[in-house]
SERO-4910 file (N, C-alpha, C, O; in steps of 0.05 Angstrom, whole numbers):
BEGIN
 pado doro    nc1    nc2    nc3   cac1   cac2   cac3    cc1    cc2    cc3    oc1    oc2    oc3
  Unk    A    975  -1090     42    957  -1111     53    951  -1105     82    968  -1098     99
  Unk    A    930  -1109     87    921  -1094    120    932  -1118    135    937  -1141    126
  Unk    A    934  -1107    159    941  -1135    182    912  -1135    189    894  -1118    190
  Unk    A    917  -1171    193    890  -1196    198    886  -1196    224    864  -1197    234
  Unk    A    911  -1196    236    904  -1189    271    917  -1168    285    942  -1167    288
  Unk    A    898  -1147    294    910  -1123    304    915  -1128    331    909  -1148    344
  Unk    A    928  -1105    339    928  -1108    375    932  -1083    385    955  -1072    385
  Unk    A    902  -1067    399    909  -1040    408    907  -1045    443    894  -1059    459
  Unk    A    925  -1031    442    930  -1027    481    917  -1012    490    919   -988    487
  Unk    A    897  -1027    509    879   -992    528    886  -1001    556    873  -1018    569
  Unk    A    918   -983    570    917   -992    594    929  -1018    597    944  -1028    581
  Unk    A    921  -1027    614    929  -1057    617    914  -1084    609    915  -1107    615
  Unk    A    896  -1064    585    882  -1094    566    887  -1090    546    885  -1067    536
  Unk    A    894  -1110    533    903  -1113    493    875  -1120    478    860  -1139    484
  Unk    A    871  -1107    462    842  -1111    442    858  -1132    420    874  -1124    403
  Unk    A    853  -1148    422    858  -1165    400    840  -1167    378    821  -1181    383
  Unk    A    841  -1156    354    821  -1154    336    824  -1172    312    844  -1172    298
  Unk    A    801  -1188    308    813  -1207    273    795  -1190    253    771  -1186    251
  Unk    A    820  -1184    239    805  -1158    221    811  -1169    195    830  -1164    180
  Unk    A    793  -1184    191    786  -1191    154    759  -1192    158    751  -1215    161
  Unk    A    736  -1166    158    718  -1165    160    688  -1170    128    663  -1170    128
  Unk    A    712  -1172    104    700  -1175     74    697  -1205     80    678  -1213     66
  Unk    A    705  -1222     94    710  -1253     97    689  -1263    121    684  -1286    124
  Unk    A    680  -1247    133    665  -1246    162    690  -1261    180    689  -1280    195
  Unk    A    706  -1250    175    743  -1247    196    748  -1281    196    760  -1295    213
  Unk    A    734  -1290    171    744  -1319    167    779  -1324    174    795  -1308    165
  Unk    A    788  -1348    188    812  -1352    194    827  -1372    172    814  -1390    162
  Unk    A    853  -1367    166    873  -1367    143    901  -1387    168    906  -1382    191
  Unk    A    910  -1405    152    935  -1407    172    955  -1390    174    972  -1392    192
  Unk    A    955  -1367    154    972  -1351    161    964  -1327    180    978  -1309    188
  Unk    A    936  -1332    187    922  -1310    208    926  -1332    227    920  -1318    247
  Unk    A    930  -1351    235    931  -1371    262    965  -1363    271    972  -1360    295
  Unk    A    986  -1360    247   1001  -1354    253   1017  -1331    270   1034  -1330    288
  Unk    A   1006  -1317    258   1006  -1281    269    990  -1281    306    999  -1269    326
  Unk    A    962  -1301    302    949  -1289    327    968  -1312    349    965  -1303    372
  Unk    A    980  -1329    349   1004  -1341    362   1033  -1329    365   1047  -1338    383
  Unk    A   1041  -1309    348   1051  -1288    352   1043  -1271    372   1058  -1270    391
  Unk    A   1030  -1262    371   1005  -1245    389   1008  -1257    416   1016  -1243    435
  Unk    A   1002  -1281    418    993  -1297    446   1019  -1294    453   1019  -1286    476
  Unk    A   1044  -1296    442   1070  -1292    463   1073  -1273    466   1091  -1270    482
  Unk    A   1067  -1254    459   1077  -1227    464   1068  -1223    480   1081  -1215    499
  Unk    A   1042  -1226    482   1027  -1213    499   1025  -1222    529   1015  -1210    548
  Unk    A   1036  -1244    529   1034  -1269    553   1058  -1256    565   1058  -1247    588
  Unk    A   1080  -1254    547   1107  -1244    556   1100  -1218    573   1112  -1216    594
  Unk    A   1081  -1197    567   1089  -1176    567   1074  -1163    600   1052  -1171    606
  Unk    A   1085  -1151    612   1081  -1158    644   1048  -1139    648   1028  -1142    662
  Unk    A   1056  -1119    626   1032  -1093    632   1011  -1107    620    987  -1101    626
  Unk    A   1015  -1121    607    993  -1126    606    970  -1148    616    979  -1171    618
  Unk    A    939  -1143    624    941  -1162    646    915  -1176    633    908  -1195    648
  Unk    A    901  -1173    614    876  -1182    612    880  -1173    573    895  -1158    561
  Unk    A    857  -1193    564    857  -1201    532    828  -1192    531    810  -1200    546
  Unk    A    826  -1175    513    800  -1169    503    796  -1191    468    814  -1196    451
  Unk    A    775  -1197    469    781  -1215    439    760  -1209    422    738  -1218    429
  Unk    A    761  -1191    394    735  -1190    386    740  -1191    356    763  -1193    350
  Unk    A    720  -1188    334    724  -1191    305    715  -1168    291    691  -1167    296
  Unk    A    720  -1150    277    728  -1126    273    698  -1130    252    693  -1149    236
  Unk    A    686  -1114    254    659  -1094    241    626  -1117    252    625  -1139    263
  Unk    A    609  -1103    245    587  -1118    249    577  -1146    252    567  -1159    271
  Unk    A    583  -1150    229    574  -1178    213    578  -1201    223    560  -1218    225
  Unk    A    605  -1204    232    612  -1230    246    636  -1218    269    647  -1196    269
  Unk    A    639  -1241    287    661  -1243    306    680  -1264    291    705  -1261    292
  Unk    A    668  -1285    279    687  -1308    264    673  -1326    248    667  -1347    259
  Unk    A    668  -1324    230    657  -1349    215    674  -1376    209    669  -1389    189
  Unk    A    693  -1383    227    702  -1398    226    730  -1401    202    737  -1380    191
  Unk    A    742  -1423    198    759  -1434    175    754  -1412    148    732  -1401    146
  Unk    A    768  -1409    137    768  -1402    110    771  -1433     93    790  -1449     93
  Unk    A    746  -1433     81    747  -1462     70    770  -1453     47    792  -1464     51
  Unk    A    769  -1439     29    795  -1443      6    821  -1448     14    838  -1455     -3
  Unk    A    827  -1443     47    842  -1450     54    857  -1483     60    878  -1495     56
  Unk    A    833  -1485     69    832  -1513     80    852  -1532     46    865  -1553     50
  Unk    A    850  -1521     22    859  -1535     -5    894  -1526      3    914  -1535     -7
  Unk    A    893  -1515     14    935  -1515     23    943  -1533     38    964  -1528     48
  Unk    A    933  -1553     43    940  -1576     60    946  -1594     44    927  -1603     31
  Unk    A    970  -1605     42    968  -1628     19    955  -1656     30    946  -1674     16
  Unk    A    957  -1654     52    946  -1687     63    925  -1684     82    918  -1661     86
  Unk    A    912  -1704     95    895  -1704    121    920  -1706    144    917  -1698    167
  Unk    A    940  -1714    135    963  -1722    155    967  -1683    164    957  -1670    183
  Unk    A    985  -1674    144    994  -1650    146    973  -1631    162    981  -1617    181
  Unk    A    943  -1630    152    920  -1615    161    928  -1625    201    933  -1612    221
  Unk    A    926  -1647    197    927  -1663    229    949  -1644    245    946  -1643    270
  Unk    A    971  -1630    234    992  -1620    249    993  -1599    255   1011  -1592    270
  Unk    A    972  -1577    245    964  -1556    238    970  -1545    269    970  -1558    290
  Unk    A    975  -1516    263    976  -1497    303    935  -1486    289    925  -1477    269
  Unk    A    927  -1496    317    895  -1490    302    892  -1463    325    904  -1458    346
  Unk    A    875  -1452    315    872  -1426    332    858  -1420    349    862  -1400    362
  Unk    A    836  -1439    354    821  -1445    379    840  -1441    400    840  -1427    421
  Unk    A    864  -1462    386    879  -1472    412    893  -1450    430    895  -1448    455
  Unk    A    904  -1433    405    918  -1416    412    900  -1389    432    913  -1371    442
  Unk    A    878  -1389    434    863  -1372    446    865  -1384    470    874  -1368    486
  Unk    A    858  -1408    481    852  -1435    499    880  -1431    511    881  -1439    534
  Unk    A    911  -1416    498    939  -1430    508    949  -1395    518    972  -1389    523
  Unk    A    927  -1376    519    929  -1356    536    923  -1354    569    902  -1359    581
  Unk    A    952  -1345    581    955  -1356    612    938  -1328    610    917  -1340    608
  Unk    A    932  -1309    609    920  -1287    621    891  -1294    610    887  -1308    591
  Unk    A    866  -1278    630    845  -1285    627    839  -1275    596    854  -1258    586
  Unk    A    821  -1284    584    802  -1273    563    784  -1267    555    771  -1285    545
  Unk    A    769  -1237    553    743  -1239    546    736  -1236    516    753  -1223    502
  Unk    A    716  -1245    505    705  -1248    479    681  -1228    473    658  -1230    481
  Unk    A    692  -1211    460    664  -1188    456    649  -1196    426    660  -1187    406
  Unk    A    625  -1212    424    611  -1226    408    590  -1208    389    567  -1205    398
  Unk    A    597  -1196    364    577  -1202    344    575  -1208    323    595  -1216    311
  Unk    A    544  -1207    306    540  -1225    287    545  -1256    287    535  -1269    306
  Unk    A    561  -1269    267    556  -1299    262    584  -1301    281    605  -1289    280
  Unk    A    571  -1330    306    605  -1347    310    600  -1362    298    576  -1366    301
  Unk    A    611  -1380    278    613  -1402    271    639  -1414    277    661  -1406    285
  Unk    A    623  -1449    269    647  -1465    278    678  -1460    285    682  -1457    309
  Unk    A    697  -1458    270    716  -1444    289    715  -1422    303    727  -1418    325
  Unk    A    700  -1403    289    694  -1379    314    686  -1381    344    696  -1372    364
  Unk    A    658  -1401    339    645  -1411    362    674  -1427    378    685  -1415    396
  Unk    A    682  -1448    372    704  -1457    377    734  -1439    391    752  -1449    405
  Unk    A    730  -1410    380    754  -1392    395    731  -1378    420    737  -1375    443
  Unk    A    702  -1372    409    696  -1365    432    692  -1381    462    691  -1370    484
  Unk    A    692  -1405    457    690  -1422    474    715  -1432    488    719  -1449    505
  Unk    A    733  -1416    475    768  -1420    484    774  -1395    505    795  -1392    518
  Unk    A    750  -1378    505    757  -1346    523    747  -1363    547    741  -1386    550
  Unk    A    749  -1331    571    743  -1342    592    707  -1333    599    688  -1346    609
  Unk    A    711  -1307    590    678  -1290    589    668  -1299    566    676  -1316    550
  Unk    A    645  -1278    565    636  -1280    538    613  -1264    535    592  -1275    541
  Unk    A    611  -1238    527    597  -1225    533    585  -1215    493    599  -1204    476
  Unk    A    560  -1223    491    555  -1219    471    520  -1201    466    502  -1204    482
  Unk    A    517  -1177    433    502  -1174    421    477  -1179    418    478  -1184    394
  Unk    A    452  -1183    424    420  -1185    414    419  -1198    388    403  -1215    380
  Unk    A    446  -1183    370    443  -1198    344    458  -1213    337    459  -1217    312
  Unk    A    476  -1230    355    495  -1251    348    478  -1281    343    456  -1289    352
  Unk    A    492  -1289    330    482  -1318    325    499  -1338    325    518  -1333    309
  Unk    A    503  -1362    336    521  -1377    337    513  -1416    326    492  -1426    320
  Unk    A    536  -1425    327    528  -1456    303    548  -1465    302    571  -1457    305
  Unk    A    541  -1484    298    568  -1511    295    561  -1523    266    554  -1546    267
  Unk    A    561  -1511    238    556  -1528    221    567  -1541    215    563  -1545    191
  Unk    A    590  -1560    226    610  -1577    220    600  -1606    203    608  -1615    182
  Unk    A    576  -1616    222    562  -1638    209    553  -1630    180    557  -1644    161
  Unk    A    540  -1606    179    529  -1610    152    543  -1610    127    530  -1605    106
  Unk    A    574  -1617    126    593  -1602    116    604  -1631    117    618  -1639     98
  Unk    A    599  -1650    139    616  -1683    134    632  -1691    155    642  -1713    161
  Unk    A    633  -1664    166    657  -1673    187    668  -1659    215    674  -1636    210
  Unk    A    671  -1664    234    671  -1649    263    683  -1638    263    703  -1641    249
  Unk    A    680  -1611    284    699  -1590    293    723  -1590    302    723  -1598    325
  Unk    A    751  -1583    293    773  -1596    310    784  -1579    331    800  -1586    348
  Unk    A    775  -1560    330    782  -1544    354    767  -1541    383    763  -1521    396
  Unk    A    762  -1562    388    747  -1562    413    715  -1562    419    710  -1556    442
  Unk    A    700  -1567    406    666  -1551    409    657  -1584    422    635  -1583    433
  Unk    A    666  -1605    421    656  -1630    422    672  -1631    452    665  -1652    463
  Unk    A    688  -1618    466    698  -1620    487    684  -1600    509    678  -1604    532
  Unk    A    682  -1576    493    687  -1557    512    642  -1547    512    629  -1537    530
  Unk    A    636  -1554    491    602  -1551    494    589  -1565    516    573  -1553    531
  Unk    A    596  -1595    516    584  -1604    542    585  -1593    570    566  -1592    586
  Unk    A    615  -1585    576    630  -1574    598    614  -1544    601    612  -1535    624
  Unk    A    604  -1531    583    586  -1515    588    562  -1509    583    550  -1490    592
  Unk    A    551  -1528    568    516  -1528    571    505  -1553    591    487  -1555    609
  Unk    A    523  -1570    580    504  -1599    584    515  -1614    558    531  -1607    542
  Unk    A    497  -1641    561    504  -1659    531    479  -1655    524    483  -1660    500
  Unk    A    453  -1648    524    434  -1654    518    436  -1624    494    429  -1628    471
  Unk    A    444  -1601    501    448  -1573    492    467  -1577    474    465  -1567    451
  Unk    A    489  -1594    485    509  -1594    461    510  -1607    434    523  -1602    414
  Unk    A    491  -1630    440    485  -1648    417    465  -1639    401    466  -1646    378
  Unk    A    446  -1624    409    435  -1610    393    450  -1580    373    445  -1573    350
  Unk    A    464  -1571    389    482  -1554    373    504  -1575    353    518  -1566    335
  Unk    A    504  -1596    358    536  -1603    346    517  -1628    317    529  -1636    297
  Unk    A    497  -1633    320    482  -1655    310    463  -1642    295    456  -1656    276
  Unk    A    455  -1623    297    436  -1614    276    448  -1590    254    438  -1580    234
  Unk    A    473  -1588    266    482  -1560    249    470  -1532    257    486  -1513    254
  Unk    A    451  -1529    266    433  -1506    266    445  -1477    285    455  -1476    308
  Unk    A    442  -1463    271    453  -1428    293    423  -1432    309    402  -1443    302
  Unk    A    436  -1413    340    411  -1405    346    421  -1374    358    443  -1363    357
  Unk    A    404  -1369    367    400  -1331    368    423  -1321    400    428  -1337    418
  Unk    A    428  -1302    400    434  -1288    431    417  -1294    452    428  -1293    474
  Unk    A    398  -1299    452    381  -1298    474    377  -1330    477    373  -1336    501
  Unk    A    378  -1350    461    377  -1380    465    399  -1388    478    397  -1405    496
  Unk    A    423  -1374    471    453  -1377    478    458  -1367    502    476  -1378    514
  Unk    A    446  -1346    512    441  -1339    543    428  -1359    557    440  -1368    577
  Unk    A    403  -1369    549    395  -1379    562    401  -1409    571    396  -1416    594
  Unk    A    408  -1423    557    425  -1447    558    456  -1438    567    473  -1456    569
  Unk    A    461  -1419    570    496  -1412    587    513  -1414    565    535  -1418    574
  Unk    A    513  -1413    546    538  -1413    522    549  -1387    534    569  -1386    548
  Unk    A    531  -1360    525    549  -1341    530    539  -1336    564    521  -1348    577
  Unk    A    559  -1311    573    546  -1300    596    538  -1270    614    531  -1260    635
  Unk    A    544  -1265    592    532  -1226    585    515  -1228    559    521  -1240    539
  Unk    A    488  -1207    566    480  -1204    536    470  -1172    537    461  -1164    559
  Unk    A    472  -1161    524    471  -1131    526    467  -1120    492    477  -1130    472
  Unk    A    449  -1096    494    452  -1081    466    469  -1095    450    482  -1112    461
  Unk    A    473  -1092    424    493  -1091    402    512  -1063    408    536  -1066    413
  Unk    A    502  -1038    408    521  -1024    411    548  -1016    430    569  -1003    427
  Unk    A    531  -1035    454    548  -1039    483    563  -1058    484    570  -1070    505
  Unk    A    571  -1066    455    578  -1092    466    620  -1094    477    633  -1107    493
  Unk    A    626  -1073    458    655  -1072    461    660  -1059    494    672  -1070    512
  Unk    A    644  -1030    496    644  -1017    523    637  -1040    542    647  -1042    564
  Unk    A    621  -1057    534    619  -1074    567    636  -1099    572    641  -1109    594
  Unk    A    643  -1107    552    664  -1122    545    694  -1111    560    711  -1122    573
  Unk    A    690  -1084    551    725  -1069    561    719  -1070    594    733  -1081    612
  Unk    A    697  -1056    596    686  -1057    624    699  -1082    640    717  -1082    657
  Unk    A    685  -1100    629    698  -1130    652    726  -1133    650    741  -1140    668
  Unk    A    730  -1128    630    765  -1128    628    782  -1112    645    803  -1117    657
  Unk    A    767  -1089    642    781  -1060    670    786  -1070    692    805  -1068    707
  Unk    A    759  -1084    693    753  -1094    720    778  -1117    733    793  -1117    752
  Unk    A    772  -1131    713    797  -1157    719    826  -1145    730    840  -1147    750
  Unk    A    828  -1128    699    860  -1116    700    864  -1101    735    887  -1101    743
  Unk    A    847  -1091    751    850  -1082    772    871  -1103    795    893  -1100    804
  Unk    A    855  -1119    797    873  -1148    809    896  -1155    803    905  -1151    781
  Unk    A    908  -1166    823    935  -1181    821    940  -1199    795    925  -1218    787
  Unk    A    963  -1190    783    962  -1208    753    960  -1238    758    943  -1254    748
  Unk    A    993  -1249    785    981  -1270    803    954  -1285    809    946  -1308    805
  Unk    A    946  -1269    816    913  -1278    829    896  -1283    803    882  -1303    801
  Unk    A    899  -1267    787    872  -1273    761    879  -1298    749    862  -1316    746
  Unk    A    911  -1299    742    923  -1318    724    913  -1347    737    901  -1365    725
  Unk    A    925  -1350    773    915  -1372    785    889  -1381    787    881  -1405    785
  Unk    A    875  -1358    790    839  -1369    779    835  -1384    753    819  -1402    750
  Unk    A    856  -1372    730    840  -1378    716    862  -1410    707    857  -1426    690
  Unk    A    888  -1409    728    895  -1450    725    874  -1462    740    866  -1485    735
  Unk    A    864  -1450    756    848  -1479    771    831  -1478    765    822  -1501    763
  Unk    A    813  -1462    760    791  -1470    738    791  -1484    713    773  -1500    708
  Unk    A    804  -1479    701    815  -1489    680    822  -1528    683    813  -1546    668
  Unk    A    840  -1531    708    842  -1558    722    815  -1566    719    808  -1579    700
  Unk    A    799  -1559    738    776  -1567    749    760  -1584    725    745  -1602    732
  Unk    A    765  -1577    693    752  -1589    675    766  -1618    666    756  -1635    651
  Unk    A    797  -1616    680    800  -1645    672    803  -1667    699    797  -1691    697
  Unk    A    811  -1655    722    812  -1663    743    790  -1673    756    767  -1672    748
  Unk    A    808  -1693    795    787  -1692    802    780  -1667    819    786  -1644    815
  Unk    A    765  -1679    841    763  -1645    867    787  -1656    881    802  -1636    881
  Unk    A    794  -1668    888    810  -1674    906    838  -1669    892    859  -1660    903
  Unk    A    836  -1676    866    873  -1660    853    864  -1632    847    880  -1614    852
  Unk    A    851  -1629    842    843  -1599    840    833  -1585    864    825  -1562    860
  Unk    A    833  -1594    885    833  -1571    910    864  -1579    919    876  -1558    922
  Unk    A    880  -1596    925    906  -1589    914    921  -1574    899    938  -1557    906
  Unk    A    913  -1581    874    929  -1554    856    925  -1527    863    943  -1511    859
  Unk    A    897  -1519    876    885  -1494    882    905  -1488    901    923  -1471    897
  Unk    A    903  -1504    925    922  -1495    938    948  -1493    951    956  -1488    974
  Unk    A    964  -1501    918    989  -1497    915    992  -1462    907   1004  -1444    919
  Unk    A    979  -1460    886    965  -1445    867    965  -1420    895    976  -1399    888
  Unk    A    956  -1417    924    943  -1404    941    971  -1389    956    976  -1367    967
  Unk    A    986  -1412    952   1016  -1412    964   1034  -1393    953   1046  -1375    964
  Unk    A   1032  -1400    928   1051  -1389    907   1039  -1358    902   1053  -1342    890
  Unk    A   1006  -1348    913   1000  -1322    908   1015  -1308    936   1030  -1289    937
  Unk    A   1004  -1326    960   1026  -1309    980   1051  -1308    985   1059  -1295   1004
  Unk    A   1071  -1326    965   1097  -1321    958   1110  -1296    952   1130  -1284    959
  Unk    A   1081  -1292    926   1087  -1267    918   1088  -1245    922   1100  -1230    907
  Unk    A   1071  -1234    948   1080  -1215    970   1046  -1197    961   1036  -1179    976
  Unk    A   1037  -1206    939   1009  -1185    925    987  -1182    942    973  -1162    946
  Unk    A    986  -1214    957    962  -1213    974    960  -1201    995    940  -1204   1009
  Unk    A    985  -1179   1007    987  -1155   1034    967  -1139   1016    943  -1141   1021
  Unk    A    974  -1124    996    961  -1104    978    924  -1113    972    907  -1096    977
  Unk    A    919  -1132    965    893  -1144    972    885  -1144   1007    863  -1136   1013
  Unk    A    895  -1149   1019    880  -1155   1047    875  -1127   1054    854  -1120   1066
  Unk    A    900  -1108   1046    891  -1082   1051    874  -1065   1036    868  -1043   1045
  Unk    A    865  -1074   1012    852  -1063    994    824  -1072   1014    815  -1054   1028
  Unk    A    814  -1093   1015    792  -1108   1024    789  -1090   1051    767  -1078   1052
  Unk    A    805  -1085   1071    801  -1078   1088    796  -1038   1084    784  -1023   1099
  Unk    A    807  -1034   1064    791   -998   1069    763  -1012   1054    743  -1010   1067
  Unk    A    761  -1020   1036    724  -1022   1025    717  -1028   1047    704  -1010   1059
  Unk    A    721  -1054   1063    700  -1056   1078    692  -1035   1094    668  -1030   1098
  Unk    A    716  -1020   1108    705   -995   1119    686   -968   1112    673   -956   1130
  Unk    A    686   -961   1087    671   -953   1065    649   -966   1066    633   -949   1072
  Unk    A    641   -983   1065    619  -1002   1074    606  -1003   1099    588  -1019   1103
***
């Protein structure tokens, strides 16, 4: 039986791959289980500093739920207790980027919207068909859509059911890279390189107070920031930054 979620190491970024690509890498609770596996390890693990997140062959990045699944739940209660996998993407302290093609659907869209980038394909297509199906998304798309389009963007994605294309999704800010289909992993790794360069400190704290900022106010959240600011020069990283900053600029 192949593994559902791989994880290759390049350097100091982990490719996290959901590889059930006959399913369009539809998610299984026993694939939610494994990629929560994944998330500690990898959280634990010091080298490594940045999450690449993508869905293994063309066709899709995630089509969401495996509906035959969804019949292993004996109750609405039990379904209610579920570890859902959005979440588990959303409960990674290190940044994440999402290398997007083919179909996101609803839970997919839902894990992509749990990364921190999002750098997607010409030929991706993304959708919330939750409505047309009876019933809302539980992994986040009713929280986290407004917070990045608007309500007017999100209700149209969440209310009509409808995919719309790479280039609609750029343009309304869902994603925020759009490049070739063939570029999409290389530029994806790209930003990731990039990240992994920085203080693990520094990336991780960007990405709590940003993170704050969506439930907070400014005022607890430029607090937390700069607690957050304290605890990076605790850590002794920011000599190594001031000096880094200081040969570029001279180079400059």
């Amino acid at each position: 039986m192949q593994d559902t979620v791989v994880v290759r190491l390049v350097g100091a970024v982990a490719e996290v791959v959901i590889n059930r690509p006959e399913k369009l890498n539809a998610m299984t609770p026993e694939m939610t289980t494994a990629l929560e596996e994944v998330r500690c390890e990898l959280d634990r693990d010091n080298n490594v500093r940045v999450i690449l997140l993508r869905g293994e062959g063309p066709r899709a990045f995630c089509a969401g739920s495996d509906l035959d699944s969804l019949n292993t739940y004996r109750s609405a209660w039990e379904f209610r207790g579920r570890t859902d996998y959005a979440a588990v993407i959303r409960d990674f302290k290190k940044p994440v980027v999402a290398a997007l093609q083919g179909w996101v659907l609803g839970g997919g869209l839902e894990m992509m919207l749990a990364a921190d980038i999002r750098v997607a394909g010409h030929g991706a297509k993304f959708g919330a068909p939750e409505v047309v199906r009876g019933w809302v998304g539980g992994g986040g798309a009713s929280q986290m859509l407004p917070r990045l389009v608007g309500y007017g963007q999100a209700m149209n994605l969440l209310l009509t059911g409808d995919a719309i294309d790479a280039a609609e999704a750029h343009r309304i800010g869902l994603i925020d890279v759009l490049v070739e289909d063939e570029r999409i992993i290389e530029t994806a790794m790209r930003v990731c390189t990039n990240i992994a360069r920085h203080s693990p400190i520094a990336t991780q704290s960007v990405k709590a107070a940003v993170r704050a900022a969506l439930s907070t106010s400014v005022e607890q959240g430029i607090r937390y920031e700069n607690e957050l600011t304290a605890l990076c020069f605790a850590s002794g990283n920011y000599e190594e930054g001031v000096t880094a900053f200081g040969k570029r600029a001279k180079r400059e």
